[in-house]
mmCIF file as Biopython writes it, N, C-alpha, C and O atoms, coordinates in Angstrom:
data_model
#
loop_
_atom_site.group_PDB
_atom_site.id
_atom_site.type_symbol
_atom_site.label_atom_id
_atom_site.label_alt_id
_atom_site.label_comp_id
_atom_site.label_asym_id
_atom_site.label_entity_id
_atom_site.label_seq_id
_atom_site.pdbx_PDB_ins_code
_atom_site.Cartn_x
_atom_site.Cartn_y
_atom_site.Cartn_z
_atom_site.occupancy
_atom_site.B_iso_or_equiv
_atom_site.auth_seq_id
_atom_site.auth_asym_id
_atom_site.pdbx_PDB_model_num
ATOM 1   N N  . UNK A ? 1  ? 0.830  -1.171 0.000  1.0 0.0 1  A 1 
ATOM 2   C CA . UNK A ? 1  ? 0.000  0.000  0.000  1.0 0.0 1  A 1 
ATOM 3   C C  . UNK A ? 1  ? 0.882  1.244  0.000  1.0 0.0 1  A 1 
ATOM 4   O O  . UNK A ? 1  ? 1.734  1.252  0.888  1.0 0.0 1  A 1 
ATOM 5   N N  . UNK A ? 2  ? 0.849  2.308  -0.826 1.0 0.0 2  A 1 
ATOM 6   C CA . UNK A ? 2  ? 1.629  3.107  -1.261 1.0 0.0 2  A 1 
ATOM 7   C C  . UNK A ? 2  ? 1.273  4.015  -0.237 1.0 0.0 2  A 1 
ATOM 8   O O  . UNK A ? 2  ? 2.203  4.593  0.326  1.0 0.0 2  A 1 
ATOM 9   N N  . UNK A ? 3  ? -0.043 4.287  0.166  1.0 0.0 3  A 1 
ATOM 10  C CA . UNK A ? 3  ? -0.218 5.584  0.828  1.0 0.0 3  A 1 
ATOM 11  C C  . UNK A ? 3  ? 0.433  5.550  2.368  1.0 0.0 3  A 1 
ATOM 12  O O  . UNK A ? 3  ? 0.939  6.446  3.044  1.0 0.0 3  A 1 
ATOM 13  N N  . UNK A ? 4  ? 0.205  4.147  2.629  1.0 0.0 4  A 1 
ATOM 14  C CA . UNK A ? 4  ? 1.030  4.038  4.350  1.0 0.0 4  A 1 
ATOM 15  C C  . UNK A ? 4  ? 2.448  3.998  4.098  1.0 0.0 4  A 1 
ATOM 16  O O  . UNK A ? 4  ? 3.191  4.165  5.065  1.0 0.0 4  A 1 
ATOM 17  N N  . UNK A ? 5  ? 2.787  3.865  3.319  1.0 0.0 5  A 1 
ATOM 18  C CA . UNK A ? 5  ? 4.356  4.424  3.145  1.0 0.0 5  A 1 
ATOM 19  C C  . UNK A ? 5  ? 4.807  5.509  3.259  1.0 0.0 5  A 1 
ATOM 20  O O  . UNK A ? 5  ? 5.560  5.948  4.128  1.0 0.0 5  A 1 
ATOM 21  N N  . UNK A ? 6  ? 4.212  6.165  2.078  1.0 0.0 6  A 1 
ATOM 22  C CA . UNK A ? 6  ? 4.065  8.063  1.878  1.0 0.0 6  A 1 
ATOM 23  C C  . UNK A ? 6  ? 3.307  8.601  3.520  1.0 0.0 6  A 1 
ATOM 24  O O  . UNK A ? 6  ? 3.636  9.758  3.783  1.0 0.0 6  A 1 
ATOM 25  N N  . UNK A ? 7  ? 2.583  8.087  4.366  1.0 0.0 7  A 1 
ATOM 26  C CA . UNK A ? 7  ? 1.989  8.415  5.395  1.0 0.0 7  A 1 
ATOM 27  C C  . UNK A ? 7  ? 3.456  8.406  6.616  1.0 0.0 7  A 1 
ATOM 28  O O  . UNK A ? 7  ? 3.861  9.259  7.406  1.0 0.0 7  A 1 
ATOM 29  N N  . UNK A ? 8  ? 3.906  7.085  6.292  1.0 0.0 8  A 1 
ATOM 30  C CA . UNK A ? 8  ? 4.837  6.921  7.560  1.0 0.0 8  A 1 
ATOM 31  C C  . UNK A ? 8  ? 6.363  7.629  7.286  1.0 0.0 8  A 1 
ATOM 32  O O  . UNK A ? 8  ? 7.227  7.407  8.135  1.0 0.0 8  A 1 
ATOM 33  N N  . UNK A ? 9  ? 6.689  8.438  6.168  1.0 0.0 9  A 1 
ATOM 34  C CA . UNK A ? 9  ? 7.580  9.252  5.578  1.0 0.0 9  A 1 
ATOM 35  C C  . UNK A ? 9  ? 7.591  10.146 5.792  1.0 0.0 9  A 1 
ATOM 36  O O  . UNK A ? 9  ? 8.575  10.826 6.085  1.0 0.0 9  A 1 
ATOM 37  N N  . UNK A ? 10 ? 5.876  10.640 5.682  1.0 0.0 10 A 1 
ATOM 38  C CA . UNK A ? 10 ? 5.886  12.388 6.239  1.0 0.0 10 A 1 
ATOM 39  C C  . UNK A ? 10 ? 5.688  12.406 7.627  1.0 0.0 10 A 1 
ATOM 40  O O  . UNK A ? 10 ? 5.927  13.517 8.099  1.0 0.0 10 A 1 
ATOM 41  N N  . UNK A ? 11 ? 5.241  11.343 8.663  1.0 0.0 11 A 1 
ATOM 42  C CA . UNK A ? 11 ? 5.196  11.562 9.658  1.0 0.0 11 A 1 
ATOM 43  C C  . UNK A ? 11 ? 6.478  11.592 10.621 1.0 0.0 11 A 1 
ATOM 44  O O  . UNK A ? 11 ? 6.631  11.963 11.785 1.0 0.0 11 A 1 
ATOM 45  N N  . UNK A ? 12 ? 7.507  10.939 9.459  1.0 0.0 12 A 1 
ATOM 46  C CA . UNK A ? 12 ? 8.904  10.742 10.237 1.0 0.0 12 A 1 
ATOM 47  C C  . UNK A ? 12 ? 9.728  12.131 9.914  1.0 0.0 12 A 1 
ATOM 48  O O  . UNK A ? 12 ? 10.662 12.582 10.575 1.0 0.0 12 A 1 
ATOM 49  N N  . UNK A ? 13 ? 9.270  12.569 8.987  1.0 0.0 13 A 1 
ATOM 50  C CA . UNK A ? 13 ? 9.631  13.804 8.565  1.0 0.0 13 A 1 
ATOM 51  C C  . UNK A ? 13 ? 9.756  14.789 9.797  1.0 0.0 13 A 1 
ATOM 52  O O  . UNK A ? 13 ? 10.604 15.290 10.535 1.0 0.0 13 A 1 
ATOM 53  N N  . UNK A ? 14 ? 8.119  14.755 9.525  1.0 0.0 14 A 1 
ATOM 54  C CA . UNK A ? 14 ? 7.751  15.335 10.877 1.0 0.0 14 A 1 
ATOM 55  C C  . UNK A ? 14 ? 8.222  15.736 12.270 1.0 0.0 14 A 1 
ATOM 56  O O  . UNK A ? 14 ? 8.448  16.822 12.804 1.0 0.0 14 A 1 
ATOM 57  N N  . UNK A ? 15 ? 8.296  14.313 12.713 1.0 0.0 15 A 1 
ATOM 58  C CA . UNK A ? 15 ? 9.035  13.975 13.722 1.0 0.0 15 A 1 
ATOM 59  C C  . UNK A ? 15 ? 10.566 14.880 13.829 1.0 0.0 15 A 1 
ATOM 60  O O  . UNK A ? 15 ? 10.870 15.612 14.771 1.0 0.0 15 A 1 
ATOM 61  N N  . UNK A ? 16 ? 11.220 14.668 12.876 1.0 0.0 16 A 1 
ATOM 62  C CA . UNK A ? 16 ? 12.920 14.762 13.223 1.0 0.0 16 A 1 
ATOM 63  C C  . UNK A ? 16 ? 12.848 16.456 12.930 1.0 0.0 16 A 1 
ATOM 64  O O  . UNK A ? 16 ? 13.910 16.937 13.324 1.0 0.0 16 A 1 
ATOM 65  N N  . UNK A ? 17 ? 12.187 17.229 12.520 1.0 0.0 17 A 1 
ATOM 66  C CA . UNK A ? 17 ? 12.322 18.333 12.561 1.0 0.0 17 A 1 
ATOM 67  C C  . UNK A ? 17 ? 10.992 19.330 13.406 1.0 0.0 17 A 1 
ATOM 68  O O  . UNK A ? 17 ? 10.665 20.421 12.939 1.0 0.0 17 A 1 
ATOM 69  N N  . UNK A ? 18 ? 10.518 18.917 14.319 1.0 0.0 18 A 1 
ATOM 70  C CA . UNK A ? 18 ? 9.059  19.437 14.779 1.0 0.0 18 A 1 
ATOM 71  C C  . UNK A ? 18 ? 9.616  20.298 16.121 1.0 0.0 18 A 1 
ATOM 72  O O  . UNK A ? 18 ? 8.796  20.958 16.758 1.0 0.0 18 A 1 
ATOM 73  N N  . UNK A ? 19 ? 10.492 20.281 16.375 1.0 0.0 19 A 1 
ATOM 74  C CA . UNK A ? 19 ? 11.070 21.734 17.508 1.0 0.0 19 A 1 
ATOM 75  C C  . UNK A ? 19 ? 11.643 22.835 16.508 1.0 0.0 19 A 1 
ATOM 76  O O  . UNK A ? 19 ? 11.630 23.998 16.910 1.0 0.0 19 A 1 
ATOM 77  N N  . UNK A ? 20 ? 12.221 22.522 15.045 1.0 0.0 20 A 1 
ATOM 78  C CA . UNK A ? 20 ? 12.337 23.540 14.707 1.0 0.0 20 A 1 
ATOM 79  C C  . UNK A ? 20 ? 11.390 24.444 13.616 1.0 0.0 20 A 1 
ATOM 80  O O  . UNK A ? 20 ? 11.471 25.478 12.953 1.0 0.0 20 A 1 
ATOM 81  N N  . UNK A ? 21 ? 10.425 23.320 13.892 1.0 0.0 21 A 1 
ATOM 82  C CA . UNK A ? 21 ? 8.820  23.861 13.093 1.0 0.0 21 A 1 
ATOM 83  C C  . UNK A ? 21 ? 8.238  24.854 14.052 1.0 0.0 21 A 1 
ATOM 84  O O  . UNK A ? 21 ? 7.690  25.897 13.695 1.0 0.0 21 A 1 
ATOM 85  N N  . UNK A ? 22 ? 8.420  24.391 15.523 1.0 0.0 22 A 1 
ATOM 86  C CA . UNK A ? 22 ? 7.807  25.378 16.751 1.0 0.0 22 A 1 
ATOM 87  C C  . UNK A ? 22 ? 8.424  26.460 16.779 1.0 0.0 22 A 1 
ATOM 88  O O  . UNK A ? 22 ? 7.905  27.509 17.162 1.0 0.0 22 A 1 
ATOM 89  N N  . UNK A ? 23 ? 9.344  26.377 16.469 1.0 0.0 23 A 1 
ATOM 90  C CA . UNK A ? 23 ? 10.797 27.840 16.841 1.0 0.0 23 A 1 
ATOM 91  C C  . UNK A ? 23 ? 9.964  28.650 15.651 1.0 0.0 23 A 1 
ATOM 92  O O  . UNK A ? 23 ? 9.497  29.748 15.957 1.0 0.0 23 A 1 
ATOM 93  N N  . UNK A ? 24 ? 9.777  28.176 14.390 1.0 0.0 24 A 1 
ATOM 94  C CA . UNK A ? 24 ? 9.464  28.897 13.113 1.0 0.0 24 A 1 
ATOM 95  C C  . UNK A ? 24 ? 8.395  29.547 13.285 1.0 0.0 24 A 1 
ATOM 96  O O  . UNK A ? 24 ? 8.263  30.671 12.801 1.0 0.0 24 A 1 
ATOM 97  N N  . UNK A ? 25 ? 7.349  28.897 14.075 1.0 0.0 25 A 1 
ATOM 98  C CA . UNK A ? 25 ? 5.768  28.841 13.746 1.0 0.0 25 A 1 
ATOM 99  C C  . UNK A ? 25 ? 5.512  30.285 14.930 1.0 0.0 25 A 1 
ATOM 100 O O  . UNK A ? 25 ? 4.843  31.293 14.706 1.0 0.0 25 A 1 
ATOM 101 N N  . UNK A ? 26 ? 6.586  29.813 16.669 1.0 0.0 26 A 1 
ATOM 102 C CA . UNK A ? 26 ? 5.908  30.549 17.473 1.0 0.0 26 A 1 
ATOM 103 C C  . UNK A ? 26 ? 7.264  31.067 18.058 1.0 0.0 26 A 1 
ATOM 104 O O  . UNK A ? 26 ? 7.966  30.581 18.945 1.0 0.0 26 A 1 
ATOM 105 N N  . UNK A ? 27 ? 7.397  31.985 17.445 1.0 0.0 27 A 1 
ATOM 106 C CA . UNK A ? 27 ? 9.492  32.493 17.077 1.0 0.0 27 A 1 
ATOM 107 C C  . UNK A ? 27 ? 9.403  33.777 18.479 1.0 0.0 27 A 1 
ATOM 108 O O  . UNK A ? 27 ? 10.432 34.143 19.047 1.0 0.0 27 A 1 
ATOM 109 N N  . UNK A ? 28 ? 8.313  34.202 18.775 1.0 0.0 28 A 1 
ATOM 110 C CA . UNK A ? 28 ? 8.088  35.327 20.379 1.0 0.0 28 A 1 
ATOM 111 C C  . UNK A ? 28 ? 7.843  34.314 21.581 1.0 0.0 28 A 1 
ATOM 112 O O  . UNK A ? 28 ? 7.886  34.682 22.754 1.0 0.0 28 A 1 
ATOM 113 N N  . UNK A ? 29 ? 7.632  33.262 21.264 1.0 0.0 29 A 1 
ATOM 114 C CA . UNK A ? 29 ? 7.243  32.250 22.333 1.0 0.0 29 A 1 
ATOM 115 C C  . UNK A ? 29 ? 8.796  31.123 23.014 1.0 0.0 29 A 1 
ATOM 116 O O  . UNK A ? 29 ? 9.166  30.427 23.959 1.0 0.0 29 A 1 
ATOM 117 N N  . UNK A ? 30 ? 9.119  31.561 21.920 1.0 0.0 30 A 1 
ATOM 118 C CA . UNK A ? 30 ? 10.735 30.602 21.953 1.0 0.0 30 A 1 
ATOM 119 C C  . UNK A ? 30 ? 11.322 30.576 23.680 1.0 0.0 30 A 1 
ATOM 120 O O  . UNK A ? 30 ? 12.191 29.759 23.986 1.0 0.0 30 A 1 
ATOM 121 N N  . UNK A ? 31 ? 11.074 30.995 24.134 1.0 0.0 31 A 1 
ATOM 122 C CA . UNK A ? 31 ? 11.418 30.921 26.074 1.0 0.0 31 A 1 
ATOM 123 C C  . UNK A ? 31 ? 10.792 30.171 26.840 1.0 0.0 31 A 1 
ATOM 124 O O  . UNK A ? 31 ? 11.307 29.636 27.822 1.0 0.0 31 A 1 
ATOM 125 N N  . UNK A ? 32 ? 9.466  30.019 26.453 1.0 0.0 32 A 1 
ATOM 126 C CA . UNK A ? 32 ? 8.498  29.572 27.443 1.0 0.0 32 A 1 
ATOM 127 C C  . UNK A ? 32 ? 8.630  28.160 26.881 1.0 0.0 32 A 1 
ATOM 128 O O  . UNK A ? 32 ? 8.551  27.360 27.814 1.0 0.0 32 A 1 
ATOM 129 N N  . UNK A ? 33 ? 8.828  27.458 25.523 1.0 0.0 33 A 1 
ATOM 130 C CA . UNK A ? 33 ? 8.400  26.091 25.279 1.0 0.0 33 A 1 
ATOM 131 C C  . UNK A ? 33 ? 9.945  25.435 25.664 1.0 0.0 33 A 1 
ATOM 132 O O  . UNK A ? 33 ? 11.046 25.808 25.259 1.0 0.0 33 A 1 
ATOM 133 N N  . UNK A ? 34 ? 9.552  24.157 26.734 1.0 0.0 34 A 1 
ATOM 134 C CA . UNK A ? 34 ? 10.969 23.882 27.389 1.0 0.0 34 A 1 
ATOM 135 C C  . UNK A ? 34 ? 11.397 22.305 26.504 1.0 0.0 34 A 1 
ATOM 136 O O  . UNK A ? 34 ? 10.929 21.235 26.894 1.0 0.0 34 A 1 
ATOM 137 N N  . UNK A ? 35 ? 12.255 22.388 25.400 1.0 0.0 35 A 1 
ATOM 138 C CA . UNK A ? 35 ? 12.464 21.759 24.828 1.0 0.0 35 A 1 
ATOM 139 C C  . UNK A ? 35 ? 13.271 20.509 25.475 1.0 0.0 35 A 1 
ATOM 140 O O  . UNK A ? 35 ? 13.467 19.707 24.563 1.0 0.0 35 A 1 
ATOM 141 N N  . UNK A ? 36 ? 13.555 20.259 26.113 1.0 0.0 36 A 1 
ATOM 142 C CA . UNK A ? 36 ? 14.576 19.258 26.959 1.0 0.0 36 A 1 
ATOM 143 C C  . UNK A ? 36 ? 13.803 18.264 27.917 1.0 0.0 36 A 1 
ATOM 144 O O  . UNK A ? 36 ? 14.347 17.418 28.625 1.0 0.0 36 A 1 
ATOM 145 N N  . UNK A ? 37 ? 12.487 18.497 27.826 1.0 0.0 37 A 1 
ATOM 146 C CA . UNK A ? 37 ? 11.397 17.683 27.856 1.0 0.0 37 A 1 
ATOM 147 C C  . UNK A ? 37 ? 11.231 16.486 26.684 1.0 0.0 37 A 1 
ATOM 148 O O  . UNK A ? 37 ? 11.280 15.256 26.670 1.0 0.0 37 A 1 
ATOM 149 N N  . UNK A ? 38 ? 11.064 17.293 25.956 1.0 0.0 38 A 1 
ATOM 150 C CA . UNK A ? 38 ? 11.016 16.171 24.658 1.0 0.0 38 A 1 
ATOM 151 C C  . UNK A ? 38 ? 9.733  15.868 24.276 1.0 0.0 38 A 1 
ATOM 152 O O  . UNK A ? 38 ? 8.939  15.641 25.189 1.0 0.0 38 A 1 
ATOM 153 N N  . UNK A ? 39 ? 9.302  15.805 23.033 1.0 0.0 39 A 1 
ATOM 154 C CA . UNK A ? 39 ? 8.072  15.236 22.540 1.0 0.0 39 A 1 
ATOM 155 C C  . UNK A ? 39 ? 7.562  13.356 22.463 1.0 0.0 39 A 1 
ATOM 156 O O  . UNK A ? 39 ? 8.280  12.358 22.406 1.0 0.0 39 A 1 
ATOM 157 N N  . UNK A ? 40 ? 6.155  13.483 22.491 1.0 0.0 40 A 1 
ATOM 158 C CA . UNK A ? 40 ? 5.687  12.405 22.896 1.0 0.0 40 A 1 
ATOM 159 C C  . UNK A ? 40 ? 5.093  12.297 21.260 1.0 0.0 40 A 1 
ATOM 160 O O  . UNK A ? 40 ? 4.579  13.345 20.868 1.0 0.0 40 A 1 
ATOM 161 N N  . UNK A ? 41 ? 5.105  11.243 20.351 1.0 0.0 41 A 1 
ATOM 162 C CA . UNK A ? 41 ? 4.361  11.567 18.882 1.0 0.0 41 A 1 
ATOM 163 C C  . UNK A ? 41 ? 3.545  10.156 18.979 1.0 0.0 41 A 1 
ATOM 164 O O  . UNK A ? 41 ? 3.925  8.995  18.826 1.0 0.0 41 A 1 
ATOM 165 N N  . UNK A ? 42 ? 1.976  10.849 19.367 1.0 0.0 42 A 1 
ATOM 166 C CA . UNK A ? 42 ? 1.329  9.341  18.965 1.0 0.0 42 A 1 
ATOM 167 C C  . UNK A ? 42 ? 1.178  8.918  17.578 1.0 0.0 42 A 1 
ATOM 168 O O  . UNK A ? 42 ? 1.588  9.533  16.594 1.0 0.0 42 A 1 
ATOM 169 N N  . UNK A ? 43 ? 0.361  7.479  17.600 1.0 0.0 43 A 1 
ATOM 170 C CA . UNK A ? 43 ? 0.323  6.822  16.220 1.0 0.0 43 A 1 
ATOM 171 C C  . UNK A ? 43 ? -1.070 7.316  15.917 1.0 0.0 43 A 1 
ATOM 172 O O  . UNK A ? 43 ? -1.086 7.109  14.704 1.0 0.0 43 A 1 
ATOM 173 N N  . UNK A ? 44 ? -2.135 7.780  16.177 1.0 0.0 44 A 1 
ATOM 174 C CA . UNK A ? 44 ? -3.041 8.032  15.919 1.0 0.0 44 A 1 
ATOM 175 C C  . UNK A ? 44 ? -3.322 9.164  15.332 1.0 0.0 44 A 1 
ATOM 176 O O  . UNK A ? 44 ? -4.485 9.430  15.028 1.0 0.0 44 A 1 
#
């Protein structure tokens, strides 16, 4: 199945760059989000 491939590609995508999607997205907020926590990425 092609699409759960292409699905599990962009979600890994996702994954390995999504603190510096936050920095981009909420760039005045950059103090308050405590990155050294670490993200939790469900499958759902």
């Amino acid at each position: 199945m092609k699409l759960k491939k292409d699905d599990a590609l962009w979600k890994g995508i996702l994954e390995d760059v999504f603190d510096d999607f936050l920095l981009f997205i909420f760039e005045a907020k950059a103090e308050i989000i405590d990155f050294t926590k670490g993200f939790e990425f469900l499958n759902k």
